[in-house]
N, C-alpha and C positions, 0 to 999 in steps of 0.2 A: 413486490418481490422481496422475500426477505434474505437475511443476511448470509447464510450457509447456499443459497441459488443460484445469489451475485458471486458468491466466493466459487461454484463453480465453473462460472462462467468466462471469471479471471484465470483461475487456473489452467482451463483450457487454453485461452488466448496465448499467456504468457508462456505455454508449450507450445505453442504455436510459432510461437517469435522467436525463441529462443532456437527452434531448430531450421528458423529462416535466416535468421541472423548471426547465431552462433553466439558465444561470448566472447569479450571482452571489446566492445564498447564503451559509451559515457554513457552514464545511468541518464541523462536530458535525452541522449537517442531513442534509449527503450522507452522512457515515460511516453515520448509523444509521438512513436508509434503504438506501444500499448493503449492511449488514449484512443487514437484512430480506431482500431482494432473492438475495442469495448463499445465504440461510440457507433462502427458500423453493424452491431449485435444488438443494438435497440437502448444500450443503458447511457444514463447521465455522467456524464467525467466531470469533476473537477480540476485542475489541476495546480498546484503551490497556492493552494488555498489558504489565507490569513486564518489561524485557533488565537482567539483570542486569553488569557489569561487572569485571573484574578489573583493578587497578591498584595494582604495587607489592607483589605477593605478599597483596593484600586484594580481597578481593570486596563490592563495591555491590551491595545490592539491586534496586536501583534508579539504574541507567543512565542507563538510557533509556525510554520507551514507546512501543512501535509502533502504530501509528492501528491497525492493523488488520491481523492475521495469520491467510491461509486454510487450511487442513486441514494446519497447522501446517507449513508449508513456505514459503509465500509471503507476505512484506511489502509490507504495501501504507501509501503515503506518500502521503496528504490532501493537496492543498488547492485554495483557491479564492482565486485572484492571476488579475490583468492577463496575467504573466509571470513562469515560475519561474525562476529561476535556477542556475548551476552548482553554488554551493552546496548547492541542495535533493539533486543527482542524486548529493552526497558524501557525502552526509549518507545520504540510503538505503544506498550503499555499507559504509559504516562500519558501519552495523546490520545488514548481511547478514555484513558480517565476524565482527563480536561474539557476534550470533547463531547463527553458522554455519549461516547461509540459503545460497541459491544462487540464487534471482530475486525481485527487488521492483520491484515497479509504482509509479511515480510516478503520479498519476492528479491533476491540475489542471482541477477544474469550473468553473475560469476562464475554458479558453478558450471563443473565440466555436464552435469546433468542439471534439466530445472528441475527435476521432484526431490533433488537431493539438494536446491538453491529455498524452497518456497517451506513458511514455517508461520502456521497462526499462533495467533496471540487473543484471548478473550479475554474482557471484561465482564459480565456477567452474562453472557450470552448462554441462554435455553439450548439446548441441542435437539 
């Protein structure tokens, strides 16, 4: 499956929850029902997976962790705010960097709509 498939398959779901559940929850509640959700649609979850990092000719084990990576391609970045900000959408960036991903979903169960919460991010990713 590639990366724009899984992305709509999140999207879906994450419509799905969001008009089951409503907002404003803890971004832990939606992750691991969103996992559920993804996992009973056939694809692999990750969830607070260790990105390991390199800095200075040293590798960290520990980075970073991603809320949530699907059938190991896609990064998906929780949360549940008022308003995300530009920082959040650099912050996924940098972890598709590190990672060497090529699409992550910012997915915000804050807003009052999810198509107006959920916001890609690519790293070189072909369309």
């Amino acid at each position: 499956m590639r990366e724009n498939e899984i992305a709509t398959q999140v999207v879906d779901a994450a419509y799905r929850l969001h008009v089951q559940l409503g907002p404003g929850l803890f971004e832990s509640v939606y992750e691991v029902v969103l996992a559920h959700e993804l996992k009973t649609r056939g694809l692999h979850v990750e969830r607070q997976v260790p990105i390991p990092i390199q800095y200075d000719s040293i590798t960290f084990d520990e980075g970073f962790r991603a809320d949530m990576i699907v059938e190991d391609k896609v990064i998906l970045e929780l949360k549940s705010v008022e308003e995300v900000s530009r920082v959040h959408k650099k912050q996924l960036l940098t972890y598709l960097r590190v990672s060497d991903k090529r699409l992550g979903l910012l997915i915000n169960f804050g807003a009052e709509l999810i198509k107006d919460g959920i916001s890609r991010v690519v790293n070189g990713l072909e369309e």
